[in-house]
DRENPA-422416 format. One record per residue (C-alpha): residue number from 1; residue in one letter; x, y, z. Coordinates in nm, 3 decimals. Last residue first. Layout:
N
   k r       X       Y       Z
 NUM A       X       Y       Z
...
***
This chain:
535
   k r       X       Y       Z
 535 X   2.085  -2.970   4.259
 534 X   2.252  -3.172   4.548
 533 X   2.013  -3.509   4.379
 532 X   2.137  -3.396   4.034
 531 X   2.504  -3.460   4.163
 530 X   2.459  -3.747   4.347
 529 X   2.286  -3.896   4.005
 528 X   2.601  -3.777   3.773
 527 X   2.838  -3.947   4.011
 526 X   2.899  -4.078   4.336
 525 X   2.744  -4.341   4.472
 524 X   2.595  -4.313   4.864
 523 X   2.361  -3.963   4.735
 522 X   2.144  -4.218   4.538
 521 X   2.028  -4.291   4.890
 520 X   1.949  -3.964   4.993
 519 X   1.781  -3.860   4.636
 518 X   1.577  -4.222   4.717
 517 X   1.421  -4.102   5.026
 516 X   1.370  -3.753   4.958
 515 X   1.177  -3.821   4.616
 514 X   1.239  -3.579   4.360
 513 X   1.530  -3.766   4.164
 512 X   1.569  -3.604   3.798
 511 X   1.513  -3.804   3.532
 510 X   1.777  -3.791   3.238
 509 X   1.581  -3.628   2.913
 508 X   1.463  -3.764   2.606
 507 X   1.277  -3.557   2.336
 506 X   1.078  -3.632   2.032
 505 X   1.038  -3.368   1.788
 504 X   0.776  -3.308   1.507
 503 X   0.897  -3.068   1.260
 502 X   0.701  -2.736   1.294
 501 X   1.016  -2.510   1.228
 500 X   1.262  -2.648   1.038
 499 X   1.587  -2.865   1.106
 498 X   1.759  -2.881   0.803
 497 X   2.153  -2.837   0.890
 496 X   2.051  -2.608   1.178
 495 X   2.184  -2.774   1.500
 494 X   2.370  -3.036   1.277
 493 X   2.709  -2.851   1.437
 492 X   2.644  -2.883   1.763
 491 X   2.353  -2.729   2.016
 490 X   1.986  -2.699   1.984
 489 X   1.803  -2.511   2.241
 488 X   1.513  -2.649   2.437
 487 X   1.207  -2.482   2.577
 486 X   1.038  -2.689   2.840
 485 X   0.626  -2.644   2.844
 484 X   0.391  -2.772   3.107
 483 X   0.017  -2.807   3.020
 482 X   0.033  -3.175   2.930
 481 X  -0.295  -3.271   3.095
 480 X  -0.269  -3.555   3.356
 479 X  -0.219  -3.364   3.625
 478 X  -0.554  -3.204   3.630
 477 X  -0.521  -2.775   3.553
 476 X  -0.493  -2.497   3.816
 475 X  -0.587  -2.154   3.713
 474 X  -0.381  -1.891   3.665
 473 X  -0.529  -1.503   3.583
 472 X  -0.675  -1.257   3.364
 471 X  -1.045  -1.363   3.408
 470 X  -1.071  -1.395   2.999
 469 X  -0.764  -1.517   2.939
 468 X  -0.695  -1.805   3.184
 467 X  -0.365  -1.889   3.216
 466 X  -0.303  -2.208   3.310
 465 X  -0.135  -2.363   2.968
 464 X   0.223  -2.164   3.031
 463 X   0.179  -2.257   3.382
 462 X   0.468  -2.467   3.471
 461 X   0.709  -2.314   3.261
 460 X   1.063  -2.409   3.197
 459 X   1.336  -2.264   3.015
 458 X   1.713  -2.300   2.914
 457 X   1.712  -2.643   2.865
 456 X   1.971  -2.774   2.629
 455 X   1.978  -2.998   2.352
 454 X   2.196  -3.288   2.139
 453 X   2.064  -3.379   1.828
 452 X   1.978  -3.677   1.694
 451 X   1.859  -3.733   1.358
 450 X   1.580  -3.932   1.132
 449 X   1.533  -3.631   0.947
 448 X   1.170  -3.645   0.967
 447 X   1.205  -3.833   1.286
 446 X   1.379  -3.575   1.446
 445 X   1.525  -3.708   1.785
 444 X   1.640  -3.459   2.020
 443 X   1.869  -3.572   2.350
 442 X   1.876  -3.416   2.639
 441 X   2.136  -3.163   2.865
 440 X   1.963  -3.019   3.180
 439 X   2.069  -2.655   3.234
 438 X   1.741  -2.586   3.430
 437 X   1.563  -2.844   3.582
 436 X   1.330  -3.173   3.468
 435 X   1.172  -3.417   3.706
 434 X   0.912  -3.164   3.833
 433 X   0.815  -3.133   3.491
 432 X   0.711  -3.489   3.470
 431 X   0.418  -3.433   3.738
 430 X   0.268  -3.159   3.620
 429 X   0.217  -3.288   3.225
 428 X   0.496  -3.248   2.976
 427 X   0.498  -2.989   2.669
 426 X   0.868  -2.986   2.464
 425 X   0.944  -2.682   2.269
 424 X   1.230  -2.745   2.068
 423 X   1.455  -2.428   1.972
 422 X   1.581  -2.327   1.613
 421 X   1.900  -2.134   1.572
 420 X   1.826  -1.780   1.425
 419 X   1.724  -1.692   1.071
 418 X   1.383  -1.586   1.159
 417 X   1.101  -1.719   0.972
 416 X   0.920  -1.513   0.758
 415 X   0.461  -1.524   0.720
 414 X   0.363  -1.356   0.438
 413 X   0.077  -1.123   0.352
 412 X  -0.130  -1.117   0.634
 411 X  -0.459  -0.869   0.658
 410 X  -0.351  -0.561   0.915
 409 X  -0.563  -0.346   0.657
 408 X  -0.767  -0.488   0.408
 407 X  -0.587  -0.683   0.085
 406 X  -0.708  -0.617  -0.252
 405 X  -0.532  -0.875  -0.426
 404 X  -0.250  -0.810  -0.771
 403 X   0.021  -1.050  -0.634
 402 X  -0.117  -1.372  -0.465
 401 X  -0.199  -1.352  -0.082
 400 X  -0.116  -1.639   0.173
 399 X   0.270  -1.642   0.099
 398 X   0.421  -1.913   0.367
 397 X   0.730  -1.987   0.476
 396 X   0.996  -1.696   0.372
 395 X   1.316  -1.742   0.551
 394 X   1.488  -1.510   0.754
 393 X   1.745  -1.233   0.823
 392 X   1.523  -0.917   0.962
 391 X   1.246  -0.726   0.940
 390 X   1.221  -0.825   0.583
 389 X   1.053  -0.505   0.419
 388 X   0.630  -0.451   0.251
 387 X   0.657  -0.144   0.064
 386 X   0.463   0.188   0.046
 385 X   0.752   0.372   0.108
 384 X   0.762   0.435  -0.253
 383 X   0.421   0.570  -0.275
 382 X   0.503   0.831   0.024
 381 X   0.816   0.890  -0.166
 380 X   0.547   0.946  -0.472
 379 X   0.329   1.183  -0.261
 378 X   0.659   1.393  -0.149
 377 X   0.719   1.417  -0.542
 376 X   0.369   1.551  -0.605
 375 X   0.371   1.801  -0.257
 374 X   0.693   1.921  -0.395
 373 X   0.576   1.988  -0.760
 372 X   0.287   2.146  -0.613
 371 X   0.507   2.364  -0.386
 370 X   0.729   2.424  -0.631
 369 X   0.450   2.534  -0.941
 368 X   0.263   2.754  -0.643
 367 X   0.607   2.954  -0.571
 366 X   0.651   3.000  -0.969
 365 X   0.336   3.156  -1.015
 364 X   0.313   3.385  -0.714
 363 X   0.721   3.446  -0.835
 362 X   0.555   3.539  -1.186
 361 X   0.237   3.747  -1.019
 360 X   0.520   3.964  -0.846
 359 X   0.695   4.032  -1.114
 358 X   0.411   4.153  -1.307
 357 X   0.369   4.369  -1.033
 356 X   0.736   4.506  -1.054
 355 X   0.648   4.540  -1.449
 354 X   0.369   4.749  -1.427
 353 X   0.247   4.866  -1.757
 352 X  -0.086   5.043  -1.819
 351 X  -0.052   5.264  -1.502
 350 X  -0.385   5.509  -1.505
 349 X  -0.462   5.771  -1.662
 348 X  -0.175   5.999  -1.824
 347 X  -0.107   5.655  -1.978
 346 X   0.130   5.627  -1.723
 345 X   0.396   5.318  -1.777
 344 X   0.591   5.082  -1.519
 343 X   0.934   4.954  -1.468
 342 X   1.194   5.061  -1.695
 341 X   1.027   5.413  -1.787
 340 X   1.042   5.462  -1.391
 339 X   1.319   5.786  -1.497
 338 X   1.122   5.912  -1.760
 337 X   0.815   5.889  -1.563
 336 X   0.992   6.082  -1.383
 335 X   1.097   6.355  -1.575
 334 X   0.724   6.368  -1.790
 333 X   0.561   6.444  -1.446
 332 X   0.897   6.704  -1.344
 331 X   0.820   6.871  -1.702
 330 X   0.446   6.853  -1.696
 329 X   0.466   7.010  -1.396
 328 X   0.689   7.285  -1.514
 327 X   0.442   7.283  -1.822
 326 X   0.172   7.393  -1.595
 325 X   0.384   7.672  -1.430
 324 X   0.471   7.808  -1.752
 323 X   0.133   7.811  -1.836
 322 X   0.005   7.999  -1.493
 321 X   0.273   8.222  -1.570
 320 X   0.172   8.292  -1.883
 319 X  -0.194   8.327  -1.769
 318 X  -0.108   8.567  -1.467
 317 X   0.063   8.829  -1.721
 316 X  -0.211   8.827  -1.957
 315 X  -0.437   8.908  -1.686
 314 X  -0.240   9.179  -1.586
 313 X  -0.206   9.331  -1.902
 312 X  -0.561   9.303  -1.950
 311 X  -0.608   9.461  -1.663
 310 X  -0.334   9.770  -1.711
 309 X  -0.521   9.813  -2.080
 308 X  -0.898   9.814  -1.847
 307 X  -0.741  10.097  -1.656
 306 X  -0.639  10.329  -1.885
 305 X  -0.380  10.442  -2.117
 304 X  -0.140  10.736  -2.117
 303 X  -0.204  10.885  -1.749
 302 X   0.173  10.901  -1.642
 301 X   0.099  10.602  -1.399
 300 X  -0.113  10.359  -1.661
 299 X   0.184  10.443  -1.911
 298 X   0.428  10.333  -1.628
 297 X   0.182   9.992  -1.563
 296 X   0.113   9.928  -1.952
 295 X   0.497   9.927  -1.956
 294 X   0.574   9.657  -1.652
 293 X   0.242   9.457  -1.782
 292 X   0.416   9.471  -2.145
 291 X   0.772   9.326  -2.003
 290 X   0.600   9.095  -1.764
 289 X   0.387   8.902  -2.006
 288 X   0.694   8.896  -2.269
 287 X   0.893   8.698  -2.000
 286 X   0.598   8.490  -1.960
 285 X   0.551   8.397  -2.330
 284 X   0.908   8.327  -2.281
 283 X   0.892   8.103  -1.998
 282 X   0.611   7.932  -2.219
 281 X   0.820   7.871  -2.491
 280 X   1.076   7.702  -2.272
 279 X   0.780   7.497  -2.090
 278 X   0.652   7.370  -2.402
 277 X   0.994   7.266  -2.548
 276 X   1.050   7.097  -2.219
 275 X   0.702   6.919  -2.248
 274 X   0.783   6.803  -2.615
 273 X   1.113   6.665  -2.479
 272 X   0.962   6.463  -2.199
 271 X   0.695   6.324  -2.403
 270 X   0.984   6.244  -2.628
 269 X   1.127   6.071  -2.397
 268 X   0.836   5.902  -2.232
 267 X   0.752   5.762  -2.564
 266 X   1.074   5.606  -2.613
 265 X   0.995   5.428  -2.278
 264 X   0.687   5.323  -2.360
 263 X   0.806   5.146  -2.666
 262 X   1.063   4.951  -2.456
 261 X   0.751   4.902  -2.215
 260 X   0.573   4.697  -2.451
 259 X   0.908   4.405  -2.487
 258 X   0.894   4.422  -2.107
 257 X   0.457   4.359  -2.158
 256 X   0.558   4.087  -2.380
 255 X   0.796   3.884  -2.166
 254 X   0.606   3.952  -1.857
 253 X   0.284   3.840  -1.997
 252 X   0.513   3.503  -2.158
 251 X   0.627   3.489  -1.741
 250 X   0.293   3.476  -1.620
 249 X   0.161   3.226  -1.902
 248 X   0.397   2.959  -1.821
 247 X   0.342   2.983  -1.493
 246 X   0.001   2.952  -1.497
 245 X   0.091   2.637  -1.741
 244 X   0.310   2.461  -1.497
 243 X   0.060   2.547  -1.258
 242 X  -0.223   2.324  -1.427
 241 X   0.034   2.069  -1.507
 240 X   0.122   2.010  -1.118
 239 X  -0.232   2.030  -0.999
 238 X  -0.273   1.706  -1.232
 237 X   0.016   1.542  -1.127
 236 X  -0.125   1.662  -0.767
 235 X  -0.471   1.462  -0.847
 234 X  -0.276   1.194  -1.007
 233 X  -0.085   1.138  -0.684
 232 X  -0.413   1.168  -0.500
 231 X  -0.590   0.960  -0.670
 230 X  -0.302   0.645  -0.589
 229 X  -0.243   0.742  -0.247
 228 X  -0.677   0.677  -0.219
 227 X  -0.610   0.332  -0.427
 226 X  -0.267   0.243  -0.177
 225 X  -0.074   0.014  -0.413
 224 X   0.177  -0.209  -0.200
 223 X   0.483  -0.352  -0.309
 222 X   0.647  -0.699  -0.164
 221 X   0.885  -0.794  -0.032
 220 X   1.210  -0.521  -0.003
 219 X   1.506  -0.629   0.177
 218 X   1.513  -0.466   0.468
 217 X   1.701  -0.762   0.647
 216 X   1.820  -1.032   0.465
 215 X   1.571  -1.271   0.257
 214 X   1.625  -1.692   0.182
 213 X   1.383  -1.833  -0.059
 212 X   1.161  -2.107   0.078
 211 X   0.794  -1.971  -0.037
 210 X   0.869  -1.760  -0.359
 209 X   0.995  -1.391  -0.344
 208 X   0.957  -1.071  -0.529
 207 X   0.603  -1.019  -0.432
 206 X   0.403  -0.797  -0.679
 205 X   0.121  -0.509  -0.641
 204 X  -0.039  -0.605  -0.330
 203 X  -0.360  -0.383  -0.416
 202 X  -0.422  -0.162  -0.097
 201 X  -0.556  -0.076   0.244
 200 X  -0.291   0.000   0.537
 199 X  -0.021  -0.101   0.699
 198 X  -0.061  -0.488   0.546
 197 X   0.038  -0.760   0.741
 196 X   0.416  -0.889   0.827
 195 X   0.325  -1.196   1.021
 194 X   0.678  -1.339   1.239
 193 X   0.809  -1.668   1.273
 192 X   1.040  -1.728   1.547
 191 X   1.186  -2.090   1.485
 190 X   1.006  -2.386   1.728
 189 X   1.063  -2.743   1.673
 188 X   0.777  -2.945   1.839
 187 X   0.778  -3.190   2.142
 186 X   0.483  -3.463   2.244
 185 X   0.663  -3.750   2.233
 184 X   0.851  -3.721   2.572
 183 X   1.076  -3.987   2.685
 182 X   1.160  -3.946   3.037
 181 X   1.494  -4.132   3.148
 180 X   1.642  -4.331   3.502
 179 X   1.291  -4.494   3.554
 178 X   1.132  -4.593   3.237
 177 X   1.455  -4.625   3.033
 176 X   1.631  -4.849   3.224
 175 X   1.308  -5.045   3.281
 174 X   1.279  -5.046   2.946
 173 X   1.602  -5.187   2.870
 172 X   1.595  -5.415   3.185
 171 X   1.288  -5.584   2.949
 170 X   1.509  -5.601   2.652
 169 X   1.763  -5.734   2.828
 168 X   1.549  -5.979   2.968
 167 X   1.379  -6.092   2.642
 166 X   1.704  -6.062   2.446
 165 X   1.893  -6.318   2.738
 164 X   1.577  -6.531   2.776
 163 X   1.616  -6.593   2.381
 162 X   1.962  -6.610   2.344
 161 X   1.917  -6.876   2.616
 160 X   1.641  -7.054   2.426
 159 X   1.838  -7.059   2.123
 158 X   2.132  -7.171   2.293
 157 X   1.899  -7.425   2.449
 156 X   1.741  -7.555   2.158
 155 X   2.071  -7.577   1.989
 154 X   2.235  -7.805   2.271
 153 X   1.932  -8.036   2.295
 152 X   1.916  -8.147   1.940
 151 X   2.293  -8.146   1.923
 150 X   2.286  -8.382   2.213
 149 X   2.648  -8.503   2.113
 148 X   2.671  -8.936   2.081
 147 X   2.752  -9.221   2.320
 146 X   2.588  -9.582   2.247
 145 X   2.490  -9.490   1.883
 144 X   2.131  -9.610   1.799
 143 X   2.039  -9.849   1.629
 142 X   2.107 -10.015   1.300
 141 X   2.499 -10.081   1.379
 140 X   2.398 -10.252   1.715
 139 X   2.181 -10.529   1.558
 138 X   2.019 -10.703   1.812
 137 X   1.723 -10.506   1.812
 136 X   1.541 -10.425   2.123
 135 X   1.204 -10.617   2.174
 134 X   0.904 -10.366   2.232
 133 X   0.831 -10.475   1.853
 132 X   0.594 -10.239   1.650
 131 X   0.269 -10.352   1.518
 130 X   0.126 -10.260   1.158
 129 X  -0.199 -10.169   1.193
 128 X  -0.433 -10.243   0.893
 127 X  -0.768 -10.056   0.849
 126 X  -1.056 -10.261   0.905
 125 X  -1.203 -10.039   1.172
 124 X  -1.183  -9.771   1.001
 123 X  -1.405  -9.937   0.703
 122 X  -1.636 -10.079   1.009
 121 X  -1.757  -9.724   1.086
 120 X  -1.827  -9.605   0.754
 119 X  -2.009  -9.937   0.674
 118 X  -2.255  -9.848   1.016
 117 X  -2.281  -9.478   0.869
 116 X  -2.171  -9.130   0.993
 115 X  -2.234  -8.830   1.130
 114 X  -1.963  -8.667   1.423
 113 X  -1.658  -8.718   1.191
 112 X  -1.565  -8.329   1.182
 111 X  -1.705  -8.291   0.775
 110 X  -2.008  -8.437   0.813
 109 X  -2.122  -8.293   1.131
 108 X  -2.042  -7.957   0.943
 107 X  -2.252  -8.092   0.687
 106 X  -2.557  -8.130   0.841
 105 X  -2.537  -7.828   1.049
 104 X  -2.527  -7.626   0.727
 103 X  -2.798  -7.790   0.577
 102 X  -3.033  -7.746   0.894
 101 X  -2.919  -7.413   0.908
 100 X  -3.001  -7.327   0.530
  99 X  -3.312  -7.482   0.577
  98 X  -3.397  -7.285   0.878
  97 X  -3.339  -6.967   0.698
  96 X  -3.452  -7.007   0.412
  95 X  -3.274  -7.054   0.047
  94 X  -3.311  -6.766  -0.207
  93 X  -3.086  -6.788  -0.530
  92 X  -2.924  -7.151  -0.499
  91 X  -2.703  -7.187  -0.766
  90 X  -2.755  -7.482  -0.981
  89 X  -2.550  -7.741  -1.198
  88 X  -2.737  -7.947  -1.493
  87 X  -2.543  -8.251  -1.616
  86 X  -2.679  -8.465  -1.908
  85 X  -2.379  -8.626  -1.941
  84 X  -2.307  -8.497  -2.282
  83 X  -2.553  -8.217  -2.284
  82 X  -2.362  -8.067  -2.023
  81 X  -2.550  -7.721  -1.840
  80 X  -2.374  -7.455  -1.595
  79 X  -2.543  -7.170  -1.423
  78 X  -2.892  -7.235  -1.336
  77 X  -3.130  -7.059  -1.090
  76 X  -3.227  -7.195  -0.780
  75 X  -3.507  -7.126  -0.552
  74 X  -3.581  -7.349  -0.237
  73 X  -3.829  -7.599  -0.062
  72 X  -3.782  -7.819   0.179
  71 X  -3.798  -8.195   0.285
  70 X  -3.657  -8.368   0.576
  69 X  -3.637  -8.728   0.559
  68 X  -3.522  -8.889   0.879
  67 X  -3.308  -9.180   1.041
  66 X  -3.103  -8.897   1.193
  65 X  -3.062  -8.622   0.874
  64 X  -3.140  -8.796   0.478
  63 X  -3.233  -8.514   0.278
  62 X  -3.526  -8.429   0.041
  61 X  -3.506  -8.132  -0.177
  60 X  -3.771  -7.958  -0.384
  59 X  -3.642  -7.684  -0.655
  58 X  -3.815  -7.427  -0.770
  57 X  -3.636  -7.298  -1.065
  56 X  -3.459  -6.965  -1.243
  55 X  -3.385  -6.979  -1.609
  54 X  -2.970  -6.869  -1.647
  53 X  -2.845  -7.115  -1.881
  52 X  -3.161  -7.270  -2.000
  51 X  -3.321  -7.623  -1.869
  50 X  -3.190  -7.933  -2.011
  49 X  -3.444  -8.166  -2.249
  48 X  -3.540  -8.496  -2.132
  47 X  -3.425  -8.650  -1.854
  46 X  -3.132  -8.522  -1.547
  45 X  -2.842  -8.794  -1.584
  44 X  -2.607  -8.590  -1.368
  43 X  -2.777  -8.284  -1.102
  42 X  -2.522  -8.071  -0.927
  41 X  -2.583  -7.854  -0.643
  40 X  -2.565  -7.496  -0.528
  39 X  -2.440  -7.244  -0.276
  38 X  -2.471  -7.440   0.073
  37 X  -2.337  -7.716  -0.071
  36 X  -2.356  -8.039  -0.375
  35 X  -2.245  -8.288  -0.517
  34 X  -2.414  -8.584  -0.723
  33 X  -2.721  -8.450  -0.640
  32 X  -2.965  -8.775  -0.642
  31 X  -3.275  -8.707  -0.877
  30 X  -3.692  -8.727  -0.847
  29 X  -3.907  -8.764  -1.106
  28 X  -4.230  -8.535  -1.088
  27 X  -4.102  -8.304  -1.314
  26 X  -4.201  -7.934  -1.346
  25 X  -4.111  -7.838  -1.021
  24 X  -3.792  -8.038  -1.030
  23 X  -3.707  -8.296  -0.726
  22 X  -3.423  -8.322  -0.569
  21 X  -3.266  -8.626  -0.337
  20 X  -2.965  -8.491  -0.088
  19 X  -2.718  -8.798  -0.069
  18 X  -2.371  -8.686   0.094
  17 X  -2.177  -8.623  -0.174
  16 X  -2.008  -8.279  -0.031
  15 X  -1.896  -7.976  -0.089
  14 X  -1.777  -7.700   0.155
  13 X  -1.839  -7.331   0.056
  12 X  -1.642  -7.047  -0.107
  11 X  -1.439  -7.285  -0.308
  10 X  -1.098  -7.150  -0.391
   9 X  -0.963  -7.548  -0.304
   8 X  -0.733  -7.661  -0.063
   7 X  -0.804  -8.120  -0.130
   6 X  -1.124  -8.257  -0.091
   5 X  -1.208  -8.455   0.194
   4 X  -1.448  -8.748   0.094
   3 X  -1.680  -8.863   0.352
   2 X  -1.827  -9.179   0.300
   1 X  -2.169  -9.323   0.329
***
């Protein structure tokens, strides 16, 4: 037997001609495989007619193992078929476990050398050796140079030098960097950003602004439609018209009942004139009265007429002046009514025309048509006012509501970031922010930008993460938990050339020396380390 290595193949499975003998269900004779592995084998010279492309068989195989035959049964279906040579290749389809072992274990022994045959074994042995001479050559232009350059040995140890020099500067590096700096990885940049939210309930009527646009301060934002503003604007709109037309019909009364009173007043006059006449007539009737009574009365004395003629004359005396005094009434009545004939009118009842009234229903009129058209136009500043402003230089960053929501009361509408240099918040554990003070210069890596920036601290807080909110005081946290903050400002001129807010930060600061021992000895050399070890 022979073992035949195959060259790199895509083969999912080693395959070998090791003898395997099969034997079809339906046909007692039994074939060698001419290959075959743990996925298939290949049948040449099979008799009679070839099974289909695709028909599944039983297949019973017999194989050679340690002087033995093993025999087993397995399923098969086939994929490949040669009428030429008769050739009939199958994929095993359900194979059990132990034979599948037992075939696997054959030909691994196979392929490392462990199995093999008594020809096998003499075949290496027969293989020619061709012997090399321990004599030296005598020919000193074929061998060897007597003196020559170890170039061999000269490269490998440059490269082994430039070797031990990167791996041990590389390794002082991070010592370097481990000891005398603190890397921290877990920094943000900060901006104040402030949530403008709605005063009150509304429709966000439109937003003038897109997410990134610059704003100054009190610019305008966004508009907000109040629904209850909104009914009661068109509630004094409609009080508006409705005194508008009170007003309008006050002063047309006032037009017509002036253009009424011109009439009046002609009737006064001659009302006036007719009672002069009267009381002229009746100043003579009176005169006349007193003439007869004064003879009746001498007649009445001498004896000429009698009693009842001195009654009568009397009487008619009494009535004329009763008359004239009437019409004097009527007179002085008639005079000034005359004289109020611009204002109001007597009907000799009651006052038909009042004009000073009338006046005062048009100013009732007029005062209720400004005070409605005030309270309207104070509505609509109130509707104005209604706006959403930029409380200062910034930049928008986020819109959360779309133009034409109902938004609730203190919902947010936009979020604007303050136009101010941005800040780094870096958060270190308890231990590493004893190594950091006030003042400290650092370096800021961005790796968005892929920048460094120089920094500043100008805060640190040791208990920004102790504070517990529901007792209302500090509590101590494990050492390990980065519950420390260090705020940062940016400095130089790249301090705001597109550094954002939320842009992961990475920040390396000089150590400062907290241990008594070594701050006294790094106190020997002067310099920035004697220095930090004083502050």
């Amino acid at each position: 037997m022979k073992v035949i290595r195959e060259r790199p193949c895509q083969r999912r499975y080693h395959r070998v001609t090791a003898p395997l003998m099969v034997k079809l269900d339906q046909n007692a004779q039994q074939y060698r495989a001419t290959d075959w592995s743990l996925g298939g084998l290949k049948l040449d010279g099979v008799a009679g007619t070839l099974p289909e492309v695709g028909s599944e068989w039983k297949l019973n195989l017999l194989l050679p193992f340690q002087g033995f035959d093993i025999g087993f049964d397995l399923k098969a279906r086939v994929v490949r078929t040669a009428e030429a040579e008769k050739t009939v290749a199958f994929e095993f389809t359900e194979v059990p476990e132990r034979s599948r072992d037992l075939m696997s274990h054959f030909i691994e022994d196979l392929i490392r050398g462990q199995m093999g045959t008594v020809e096998d074994a003499i075949c290496r042995i027969d293989i020619p050796v061709t012997p090399i001479s321990t004599q030296p050559d005598p020919n000193p232009k074929q061998g060897a140079p007597v003196s020559r350059w170890p170039l061999r040995t000269i490269v490998m140890s440059c490269l082994y030098l430039l070797l031990g020099v990167m791996v041990f500067g590389y390794g002082g590096l991070l010592t370097y960097s481990s000891v005398m700096r603190l890397e921290v990885q877990s920094a943000v940049v900060s901006v104040p950003v402030q949530t403008l939210r709605m005063p009150v309930d509304g429709v966000v009527q439109s937003v003038r602004y897109t997410v990134g646009d610059s704003v100054s301060r009190g610019a305008v934002l966004a508009g907000i439609e109040d629904p209850r503003l909104t009914a009661q604007i068109k509630a004094a709109e409609q009080a508006v018209t409705d005194t508008e037309a009170g007003y309008v019909r006050a002063k047309e009364r006032y037009r017509i009942e002036a253009e009424r009173l011109k009439l009046y007043q002609t009737i006064n006059r001659t009302d006036l004139d007719v009672a002069s006449a009267r009381l002229a007539a009746r100043r003579v009737a009176l005169e006349s009265a007193d003439g007869h009574y004064a003879r009746v009365a001498t007649l009445h004395k001498k004896g000429f007429v009698s009693r009842q003629k001195l009654d009568d004359a009397k009487s008619r005396q009494l009535r004329a002046a009763a008359e004239v005094r009437e019409m004097e009434l009527a007179v002085e009545q008639a005079t000034v009514m005359n004289a109020a004939s611009g204002k109001r009118h007597y009907n000799h009842k009651e006052f038909v025309v009042d004009l000073d009234m009338l006046a005062l229903d048009l100013d009732e009129a007029h005062g209720r048509l400004r005070s409605a058209r005030a309270k309207l136009q104070n509505l609509n500043q109130l509707q104005a006012a209604r706006v959403i402003r930029a409380p200062f230089d910034g930049l928008i960053v986020s819109l959360p509501v779309a133009p034409g929501l109902a938004v609730s009361k203190d919902q947010a509408v936009l979020a604007l970031e303050q136009d101010v240099a941005p800040t780094v918040t870096a958060y270190l554990d308890q231990d590493e922010i004893l190594q950091i003070g006030i003042n400290d210069t650092a370096k800021v890596f961005v790796p968005a930008l892929g920048r460094h920036v120089e920094a500043r601290v100008v805060a640190i807080n040791r208990k920004s993460g102790h504070l517990d909110l529901k007792s209302s005081q500090y509590t101590w946290k494990a050492n390990g938990e980065r519950t420390a903050t260090v705020s940062l400002t940016l400095s130089g001129p790249e301090a705001r050339s597109g550094v954002r807010a939320g842009l992961p930060a990475v920040v390396i600061f000089d150590r400062r020396i907290t241990d008594d021992l070594i701050a006294r000895l790094a106190a020997l050399w002067p310099g920035k380390h004697h220095d930090e070890a004083e502050a």
